[in-house]
VOVO-723188 format. One record per residue (C-alpha): residue in three letters; x, y, z. Coordinates in Angstrom, 3 decimals. Layout:
N
("ala", (X, Y, Z));
...
This chain:
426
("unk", (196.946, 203.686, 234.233));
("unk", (196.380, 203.574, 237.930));
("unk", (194.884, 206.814, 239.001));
("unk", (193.798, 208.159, 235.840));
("unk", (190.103, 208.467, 234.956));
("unk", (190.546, 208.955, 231.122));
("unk", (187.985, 207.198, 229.516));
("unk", (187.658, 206.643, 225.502));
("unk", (183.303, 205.798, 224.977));
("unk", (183.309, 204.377, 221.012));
("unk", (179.547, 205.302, 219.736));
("unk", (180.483, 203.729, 216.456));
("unk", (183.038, 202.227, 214.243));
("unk", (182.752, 202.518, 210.826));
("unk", (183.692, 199.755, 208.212));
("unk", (185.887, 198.149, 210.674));
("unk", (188.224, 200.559, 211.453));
("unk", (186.860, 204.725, 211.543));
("unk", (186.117, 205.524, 215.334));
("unk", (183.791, 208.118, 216.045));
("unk", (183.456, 208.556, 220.042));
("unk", (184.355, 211.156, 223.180));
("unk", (187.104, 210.751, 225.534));
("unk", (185.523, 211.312, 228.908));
("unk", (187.089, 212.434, 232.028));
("unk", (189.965, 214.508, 231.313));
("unk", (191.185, 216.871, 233.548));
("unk", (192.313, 216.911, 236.998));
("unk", (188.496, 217.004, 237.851));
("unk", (187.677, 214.916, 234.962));
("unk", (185.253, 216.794, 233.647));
("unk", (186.283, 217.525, 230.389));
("unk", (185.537, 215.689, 227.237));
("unk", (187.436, 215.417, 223.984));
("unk", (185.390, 214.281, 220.736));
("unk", (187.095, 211.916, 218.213));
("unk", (188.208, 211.887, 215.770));
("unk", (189.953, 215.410, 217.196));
("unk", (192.999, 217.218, 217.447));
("unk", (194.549, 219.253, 220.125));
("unk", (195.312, 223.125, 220.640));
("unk", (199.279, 222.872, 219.020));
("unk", (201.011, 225.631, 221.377));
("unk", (204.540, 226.962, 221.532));
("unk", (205.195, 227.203, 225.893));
("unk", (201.785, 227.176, 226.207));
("unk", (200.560, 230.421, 223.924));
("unk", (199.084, 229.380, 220.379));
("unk", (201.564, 231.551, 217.918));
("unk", (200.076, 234.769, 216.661));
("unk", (197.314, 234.650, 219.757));
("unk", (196.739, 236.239, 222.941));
("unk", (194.424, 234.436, 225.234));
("unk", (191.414, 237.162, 224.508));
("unk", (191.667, 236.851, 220.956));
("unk", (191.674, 232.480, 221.504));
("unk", (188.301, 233.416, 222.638));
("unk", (186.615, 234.645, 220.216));
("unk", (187.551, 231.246, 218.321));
("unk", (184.547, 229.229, 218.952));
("unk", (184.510, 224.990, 218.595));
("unk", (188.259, 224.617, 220.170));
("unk", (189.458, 221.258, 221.917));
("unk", (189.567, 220.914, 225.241));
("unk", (193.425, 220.063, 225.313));
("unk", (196.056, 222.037, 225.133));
("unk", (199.740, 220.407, 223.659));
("unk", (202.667, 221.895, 225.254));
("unk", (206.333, 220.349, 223.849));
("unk", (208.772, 219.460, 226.207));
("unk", (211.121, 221.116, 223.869));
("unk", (209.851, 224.385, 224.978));
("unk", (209.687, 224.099, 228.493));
("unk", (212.916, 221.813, 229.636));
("unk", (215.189, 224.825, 228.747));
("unk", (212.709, 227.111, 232.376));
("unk", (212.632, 223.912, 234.242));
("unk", (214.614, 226.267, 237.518));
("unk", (211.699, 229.098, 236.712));
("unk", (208.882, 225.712, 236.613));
("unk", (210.311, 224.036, 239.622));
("unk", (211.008, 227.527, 242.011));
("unk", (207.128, 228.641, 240.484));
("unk", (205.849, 225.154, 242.499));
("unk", (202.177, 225.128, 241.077));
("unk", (202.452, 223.725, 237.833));
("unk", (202.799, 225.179, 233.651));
("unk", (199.029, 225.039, 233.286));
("unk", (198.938, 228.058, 235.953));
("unk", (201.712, 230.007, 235.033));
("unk", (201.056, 229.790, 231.404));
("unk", (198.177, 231.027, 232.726));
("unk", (195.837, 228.010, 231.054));
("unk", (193.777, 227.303, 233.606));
("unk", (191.395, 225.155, 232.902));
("unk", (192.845, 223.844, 229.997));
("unk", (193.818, 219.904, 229.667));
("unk", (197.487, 219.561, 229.807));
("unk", (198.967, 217.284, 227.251));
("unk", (202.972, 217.253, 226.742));
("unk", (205.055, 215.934, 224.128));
("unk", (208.590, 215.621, 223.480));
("unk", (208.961, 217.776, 220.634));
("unk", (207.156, 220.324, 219.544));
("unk", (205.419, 218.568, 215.872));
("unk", (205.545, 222.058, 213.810));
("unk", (209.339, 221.612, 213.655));
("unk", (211.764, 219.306, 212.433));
("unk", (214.814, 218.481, 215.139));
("unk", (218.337, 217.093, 214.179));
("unk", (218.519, 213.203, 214.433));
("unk", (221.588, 211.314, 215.614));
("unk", (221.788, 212.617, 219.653));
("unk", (219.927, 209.313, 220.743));
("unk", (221.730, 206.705, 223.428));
("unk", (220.461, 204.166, 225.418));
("unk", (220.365, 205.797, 228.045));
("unk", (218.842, 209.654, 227.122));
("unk", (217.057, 211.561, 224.787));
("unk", (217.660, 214.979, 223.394));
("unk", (215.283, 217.909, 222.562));
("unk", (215.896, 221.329, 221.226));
("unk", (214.927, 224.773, 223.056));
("unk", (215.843, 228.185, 221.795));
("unk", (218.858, 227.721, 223.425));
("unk", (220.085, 224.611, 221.623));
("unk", (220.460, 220.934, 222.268));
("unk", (219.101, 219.764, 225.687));
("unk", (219.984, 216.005, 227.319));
("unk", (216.911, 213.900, 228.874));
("unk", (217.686, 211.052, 230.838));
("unk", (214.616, 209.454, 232.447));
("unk", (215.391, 211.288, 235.585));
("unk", (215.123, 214.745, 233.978));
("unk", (212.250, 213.904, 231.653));
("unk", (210.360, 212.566, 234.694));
("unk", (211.273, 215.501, 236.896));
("unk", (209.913, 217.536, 233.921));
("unk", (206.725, 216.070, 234.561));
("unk", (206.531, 216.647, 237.762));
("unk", (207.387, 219.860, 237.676));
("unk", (205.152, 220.451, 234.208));
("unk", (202.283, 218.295, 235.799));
("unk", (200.164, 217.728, 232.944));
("unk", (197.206, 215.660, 232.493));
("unk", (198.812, 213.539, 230.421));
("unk", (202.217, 213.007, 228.859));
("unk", (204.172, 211.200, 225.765));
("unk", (206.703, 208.544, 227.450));
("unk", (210.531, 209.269, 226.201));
("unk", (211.287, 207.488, 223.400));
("unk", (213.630, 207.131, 220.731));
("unk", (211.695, 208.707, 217.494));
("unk", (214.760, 208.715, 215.103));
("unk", (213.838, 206.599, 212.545));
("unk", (211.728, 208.674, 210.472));
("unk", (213.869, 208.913, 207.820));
("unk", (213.670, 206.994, 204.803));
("unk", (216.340, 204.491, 204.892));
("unk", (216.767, 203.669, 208.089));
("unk", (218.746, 200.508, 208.748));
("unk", (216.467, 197.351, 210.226));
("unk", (219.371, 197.117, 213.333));
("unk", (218.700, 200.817, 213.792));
("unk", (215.009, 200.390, 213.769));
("unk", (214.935, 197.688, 215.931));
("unk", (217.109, 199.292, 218.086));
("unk", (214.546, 202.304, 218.579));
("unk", (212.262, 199.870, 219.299));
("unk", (214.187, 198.294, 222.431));
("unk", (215.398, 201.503, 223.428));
("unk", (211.615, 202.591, 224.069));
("unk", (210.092, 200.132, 225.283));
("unk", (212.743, 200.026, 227.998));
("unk", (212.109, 204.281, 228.691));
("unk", (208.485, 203.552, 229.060));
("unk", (209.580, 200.644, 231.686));
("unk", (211.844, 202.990, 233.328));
("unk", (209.386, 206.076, 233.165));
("unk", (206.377, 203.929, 234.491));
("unk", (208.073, 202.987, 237.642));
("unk", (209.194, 206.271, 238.585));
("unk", (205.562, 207.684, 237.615));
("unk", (203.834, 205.344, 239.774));
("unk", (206.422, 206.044, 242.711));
("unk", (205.697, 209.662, 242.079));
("unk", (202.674, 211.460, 244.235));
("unk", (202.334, 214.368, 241.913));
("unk", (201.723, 212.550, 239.213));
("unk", (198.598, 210.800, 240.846));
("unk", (195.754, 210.395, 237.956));
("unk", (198.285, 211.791, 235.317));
("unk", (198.171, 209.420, 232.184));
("unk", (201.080, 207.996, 230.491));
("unk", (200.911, 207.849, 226.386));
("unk", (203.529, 204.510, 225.259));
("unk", (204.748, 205.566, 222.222));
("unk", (204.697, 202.773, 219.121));
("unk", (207.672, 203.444, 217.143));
("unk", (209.473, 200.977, 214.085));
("unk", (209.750, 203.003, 211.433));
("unk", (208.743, 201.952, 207.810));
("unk", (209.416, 198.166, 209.410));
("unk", (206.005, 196.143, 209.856));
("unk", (207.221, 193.706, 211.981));
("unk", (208.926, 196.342, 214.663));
("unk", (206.024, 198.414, 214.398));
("unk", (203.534, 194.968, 215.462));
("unk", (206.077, 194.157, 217.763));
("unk", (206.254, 197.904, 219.497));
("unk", (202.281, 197.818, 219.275));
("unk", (202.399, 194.763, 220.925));
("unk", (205.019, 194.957, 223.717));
("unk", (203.109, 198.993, 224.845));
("unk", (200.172, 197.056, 224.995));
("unk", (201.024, 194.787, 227.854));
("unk", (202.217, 197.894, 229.609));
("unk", (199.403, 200.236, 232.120));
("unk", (199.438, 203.244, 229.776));
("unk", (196.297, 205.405, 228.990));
("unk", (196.513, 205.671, 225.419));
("unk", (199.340, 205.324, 222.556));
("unk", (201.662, 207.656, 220.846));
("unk", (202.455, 206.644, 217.100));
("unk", (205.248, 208.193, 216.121));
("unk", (208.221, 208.288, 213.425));
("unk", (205.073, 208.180, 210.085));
("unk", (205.533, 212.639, 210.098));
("unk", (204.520, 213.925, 206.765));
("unk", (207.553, 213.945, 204.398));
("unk", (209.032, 210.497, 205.475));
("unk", (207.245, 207.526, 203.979));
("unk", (204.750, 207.683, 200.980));
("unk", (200.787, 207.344, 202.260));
("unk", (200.004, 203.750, 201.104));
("unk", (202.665, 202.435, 203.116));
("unk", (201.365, 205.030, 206.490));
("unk", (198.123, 203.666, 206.106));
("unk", (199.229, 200.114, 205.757));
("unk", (201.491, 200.712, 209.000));
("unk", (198.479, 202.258, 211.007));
("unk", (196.264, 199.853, 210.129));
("unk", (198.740, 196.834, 210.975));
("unk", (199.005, 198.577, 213.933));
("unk", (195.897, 199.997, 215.589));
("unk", (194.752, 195.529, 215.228));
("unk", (197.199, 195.299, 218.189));
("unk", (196.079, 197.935, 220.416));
("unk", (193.097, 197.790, 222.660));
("unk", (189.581, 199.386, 221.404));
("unk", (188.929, 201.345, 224.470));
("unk", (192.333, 203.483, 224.996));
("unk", (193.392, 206.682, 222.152));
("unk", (195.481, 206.531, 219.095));
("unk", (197.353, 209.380, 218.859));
("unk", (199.429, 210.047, 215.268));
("unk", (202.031, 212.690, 215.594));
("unk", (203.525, 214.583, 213.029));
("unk", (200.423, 214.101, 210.687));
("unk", (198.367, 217.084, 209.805));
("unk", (196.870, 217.341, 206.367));
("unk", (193.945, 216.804, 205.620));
("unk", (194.047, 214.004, 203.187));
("unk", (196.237, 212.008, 205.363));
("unk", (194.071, 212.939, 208.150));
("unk", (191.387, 211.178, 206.308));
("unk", (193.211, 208.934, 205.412));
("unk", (194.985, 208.011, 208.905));
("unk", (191.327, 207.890, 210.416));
("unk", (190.471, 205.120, 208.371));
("unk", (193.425, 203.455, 209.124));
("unk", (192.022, 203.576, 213.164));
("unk", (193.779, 207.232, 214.515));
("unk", (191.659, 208.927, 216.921));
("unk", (193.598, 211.697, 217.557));
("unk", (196.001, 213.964, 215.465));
("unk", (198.605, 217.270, 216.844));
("unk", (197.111, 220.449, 215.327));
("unk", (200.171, 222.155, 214.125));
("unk", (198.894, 222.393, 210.224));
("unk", (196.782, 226.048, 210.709));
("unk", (199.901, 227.264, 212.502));
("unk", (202.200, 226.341, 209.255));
("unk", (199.928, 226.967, 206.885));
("unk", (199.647, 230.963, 208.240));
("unk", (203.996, 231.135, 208.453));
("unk", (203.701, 230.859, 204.745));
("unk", (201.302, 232.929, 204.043));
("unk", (198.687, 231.050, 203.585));
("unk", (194.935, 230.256, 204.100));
("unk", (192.963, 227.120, 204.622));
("unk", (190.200, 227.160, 201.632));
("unk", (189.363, 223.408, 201.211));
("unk", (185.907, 222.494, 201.229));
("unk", (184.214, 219.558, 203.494));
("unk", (180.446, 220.867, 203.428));
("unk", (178.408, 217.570, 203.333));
("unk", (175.251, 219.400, 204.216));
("unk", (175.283, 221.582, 201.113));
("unk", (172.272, 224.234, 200.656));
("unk", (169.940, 222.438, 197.967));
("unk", (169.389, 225.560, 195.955));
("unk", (172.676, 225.858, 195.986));
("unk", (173.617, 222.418, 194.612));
("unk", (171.152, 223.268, 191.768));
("unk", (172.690, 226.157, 191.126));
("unk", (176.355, 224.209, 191.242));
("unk", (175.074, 221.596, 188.954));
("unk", (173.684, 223.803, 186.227));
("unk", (176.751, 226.723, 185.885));
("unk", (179.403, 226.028, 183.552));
("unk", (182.312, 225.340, 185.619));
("unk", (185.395, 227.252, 184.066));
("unk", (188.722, 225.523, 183.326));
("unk", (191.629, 225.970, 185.153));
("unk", (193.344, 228.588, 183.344));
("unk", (189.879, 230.601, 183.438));
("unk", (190.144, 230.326, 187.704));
("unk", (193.735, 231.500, 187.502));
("unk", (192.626, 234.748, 185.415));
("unk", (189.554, 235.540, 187.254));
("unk", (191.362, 235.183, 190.145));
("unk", (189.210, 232.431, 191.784));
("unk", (190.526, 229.618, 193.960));
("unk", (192.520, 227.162, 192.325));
("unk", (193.446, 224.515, 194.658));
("unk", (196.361, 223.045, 192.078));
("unk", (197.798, 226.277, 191.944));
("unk", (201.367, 226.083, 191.722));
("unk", (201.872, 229.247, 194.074));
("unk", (200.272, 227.424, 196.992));
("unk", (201.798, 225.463, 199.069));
("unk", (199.354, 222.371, 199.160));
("unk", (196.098, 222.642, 197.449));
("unk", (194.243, 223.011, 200.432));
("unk", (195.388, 226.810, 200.856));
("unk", (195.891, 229.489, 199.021));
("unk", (198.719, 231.953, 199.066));
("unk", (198.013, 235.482, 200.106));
("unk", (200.981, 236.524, 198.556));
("unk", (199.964, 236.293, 194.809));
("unk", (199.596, 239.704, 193.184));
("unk", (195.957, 238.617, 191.836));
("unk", (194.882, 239.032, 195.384));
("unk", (195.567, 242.535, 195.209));
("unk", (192.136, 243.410, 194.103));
("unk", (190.229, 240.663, 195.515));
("unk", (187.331, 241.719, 197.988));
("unk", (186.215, 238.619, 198.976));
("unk", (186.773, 237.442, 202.219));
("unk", (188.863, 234.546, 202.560));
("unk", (186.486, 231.836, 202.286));
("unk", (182.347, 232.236, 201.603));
("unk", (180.348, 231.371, 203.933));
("unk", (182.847, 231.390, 206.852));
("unk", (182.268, 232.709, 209.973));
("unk", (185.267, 233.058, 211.483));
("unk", (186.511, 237.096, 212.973));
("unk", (188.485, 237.411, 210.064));
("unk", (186.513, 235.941, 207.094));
("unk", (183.264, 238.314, 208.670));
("unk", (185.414, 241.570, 208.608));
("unk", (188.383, 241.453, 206.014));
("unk", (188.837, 240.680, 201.938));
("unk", (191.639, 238.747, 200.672));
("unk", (192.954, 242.003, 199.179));
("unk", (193.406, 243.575, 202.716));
("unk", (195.508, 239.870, 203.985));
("unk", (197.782, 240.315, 201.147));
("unk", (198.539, 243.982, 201.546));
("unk", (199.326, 242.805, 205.229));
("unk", (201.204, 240.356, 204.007));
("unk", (203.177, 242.394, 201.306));
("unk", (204.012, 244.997, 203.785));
("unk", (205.528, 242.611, 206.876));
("unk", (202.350, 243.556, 209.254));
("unk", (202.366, 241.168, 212.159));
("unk", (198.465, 241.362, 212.115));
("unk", (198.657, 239.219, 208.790));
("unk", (199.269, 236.398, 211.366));
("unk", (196.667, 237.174, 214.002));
("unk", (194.427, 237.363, 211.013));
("unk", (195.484, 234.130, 209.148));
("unk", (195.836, 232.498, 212.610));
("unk", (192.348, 233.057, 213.225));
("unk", (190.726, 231.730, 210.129));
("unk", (193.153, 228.919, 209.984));
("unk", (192.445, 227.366, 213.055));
("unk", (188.768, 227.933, 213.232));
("unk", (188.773, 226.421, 209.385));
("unk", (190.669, 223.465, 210.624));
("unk", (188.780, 222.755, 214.056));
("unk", (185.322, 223.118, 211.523));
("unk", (187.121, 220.366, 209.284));
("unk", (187.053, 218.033, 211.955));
("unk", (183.616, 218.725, 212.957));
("unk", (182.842, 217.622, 209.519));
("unk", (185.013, 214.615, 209.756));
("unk", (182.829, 213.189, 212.638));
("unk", (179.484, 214.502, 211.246));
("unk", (180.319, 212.429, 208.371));
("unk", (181.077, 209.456, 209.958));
("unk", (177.220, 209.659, 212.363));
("unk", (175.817, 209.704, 209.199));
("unk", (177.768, 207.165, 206.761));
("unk", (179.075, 210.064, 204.502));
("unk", (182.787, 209.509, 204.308));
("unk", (183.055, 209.071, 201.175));
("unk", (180.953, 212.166, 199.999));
("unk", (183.548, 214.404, 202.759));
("unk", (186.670, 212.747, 200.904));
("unk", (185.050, 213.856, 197.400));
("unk", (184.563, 217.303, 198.595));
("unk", (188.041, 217.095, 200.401));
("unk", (190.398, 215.914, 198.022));
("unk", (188.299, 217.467, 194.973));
("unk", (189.155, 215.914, 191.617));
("unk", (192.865, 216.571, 191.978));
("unk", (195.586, 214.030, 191.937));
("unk", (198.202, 214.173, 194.593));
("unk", (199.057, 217.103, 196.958));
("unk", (202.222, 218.950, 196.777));
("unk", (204.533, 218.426, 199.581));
("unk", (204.863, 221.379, 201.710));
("unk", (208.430, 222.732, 202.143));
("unk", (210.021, 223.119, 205.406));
């Protein structure tokens, strides 16, 4: 993209596909840095739920960029526009990197508003109508660092027709047209970069051909979109992914939306994805949960000895002891555990050993599920806390492992012995 100094510096590329690198010169300065494989700072209008901005700081290890939805912010666009100096300052970010999406990724939206001509999002307020001309006056008004081009993203859901897919397909390719030659008409939007979004549902040959076609086009990086946890099985994401990340140029981001897990995280990573939304702490803590998996691959020797020689107890033992069991039907996925449970009553542990995250340092599970148990909104702050700090360590992890060839051991230590995950309800 004209004007824009983002910059994606590989350092390596493991078998084939795993990229481990920084992307340099974000910011309207450009001197920020993002370190992949990341994710960004999932916000609702620009506030991460649960936080204030003096409790974000004492979270150490967060990214650089900040993800604002368009959803949130079309429905103040008067309050943006009359305000003149941009969301980052009157959310009062700062000096935060500005990304913005169309939706916001923590929550499912109605499908079936598309036309060729706009796109809709939802606000508090209900349904609201983009046609290029509004989305782009969005942006202007937003100014970001970067933003998602509009695009028709309704064909996440299983079955939908080939005409329908291809249609999606057309539909954005010709919005990113249409929003490229307003953006580079546009002064405000000087150095901003545009994300071309790779849609074609569970189709291979309309997602090569998207991947293709946004490729010829002068964006800074690509969107993929419409492969959201819940829609397709994992096999067939990865083999999309894959398929499509051979199309698209080594030096520019990947950026999977809707994808937050951690297994598919791993899993999407070696499929090529540099970059993932980071809306998973923030749904894992509305259910009541906390983030307990483990993804130390620089275990304590002693304690591996230790590990190796104690019985381990089955998994009816865990249950009545009350230790973590990550197949545990009252948890959502196995990567949490639910704070709800009764047998947390008495549990004076903190969250997770060894963390040291605010919450994990000063409070037992027992004390998060009497919060929990009696509606307390500092349940949330508390969960929100570990969750995120958990999550951002995870993908610490992730790269460590992949400077120092231990994938596989991380995945072990990720995905445990346990078969398949649980899908999380909405």
């Amino acid at each position: 993209m004209a004007g824009t100094t983002m910059q994606l510096e590989l350092s390596r590329v493991v078998q084939g596909r795993s990229r481990l690198g920084v992307l340099k010169g974000l910011g309207r300065t450009g001197q920020h840095l993002l370190e992949v494989p990341g994710c960004l700072l999932h916000t609702h209008f620009g506030t991460v739920p649960h936080l204030t901005q003096d409790t974000l700081r004492h979270l150490t290890n967060l990214p650089s960029v900040t993800q604002v939805a368009l959803s949130d912010v079309a429905e103040h666009q008067d309050v943006l526009e009359e305000y003149k100096d941009g969301f980052r300052k009157f959310a009062g970010l700062h000096d935060a990197v500005l990304y913005c999406s169309l939706h916001d990724p923590g929550n499912l939206y109605p499908t079936g508003h598309t036309t060729n001509k706009t796109v809709s999002v939802w606000g508090s307020g209900g349904r609201i109508e983009l046609t290029v001309a509004k989305f782009m006056a969005l942006q202007k008004t937003v100014q970001p660092d970067w933003y998602q081009s509009m695009a028709d993203g309704e064909t996440w859901e299983t079955n939908t027709s080939r005409k329908r897919v291809r249609k999606s397909v057309d539909r954005t390719l010709a919005h990113l047209d249409e929003c490229l030659l307003v953006h580079q008409k546009s002064q405000e939007l000087d150095g901003v970069g545009v994300f071309g979004v790779v849609e074609g549902g569970d189709i291979l040959e309309e997602r090569i051909r998207s991947a293709k076609e946004t490729a010829k086009r002068p964006v800074a990086g690509f969107c993929l979109d419409g492969l959201r946890t819940g829609s397709m099985d994992q096999a067939l994401r990865t083999q999309l992914i894959a398929a499509v990340t051979k199309e698209l140029p080594e030096e520019k981001p990947r950026l999977l939306q809707g994808v937050g897990r951690p297994d598919e995280v791993l899993a999407c990573v070696e499929a090529g994805i540099d970059l993932f939304e980071g809306f998973f702490p923030y749904q894992v803590t509305g259910s009541g949960c906390a983030l307990c998996f483990n993804f130390d691959i620089a275990p304590d020797p002693e304690r591996a000895v230790l590990e190796l020689n104690e019985e381990k107890p089955t998994a009816g033992e865990m249950q009545q002891n009350g230790d973590l069991n990550c197949d545990d039907q009252t948890q959502t996925t196995r990567f949490e555990m639910n704070l709800k449970d009764k047998r947390y009553r008495d549990d004076f542990r903190p969250l997770v050993e060894g963390c040291g995250c605010y919450c994990c340092k000063n409070h037992q599970r027992a004390y998060l599920h009497h919060l929990l148990v009696t509606n307390e909104l500092l349940a949330g702050v508390l969960l929100m806390i570990h969750n995120t700090s958990h999550y951002q360590s995870f993908f610490g992890a992730l790269r460590e492992a992949l400077a120092s060839d231990k994938l596989d051991l991380l995945k072990q230590r990720v995905l445990g012995d346990g078969g398949q995950t649980t899908e999380r309800k909405e």
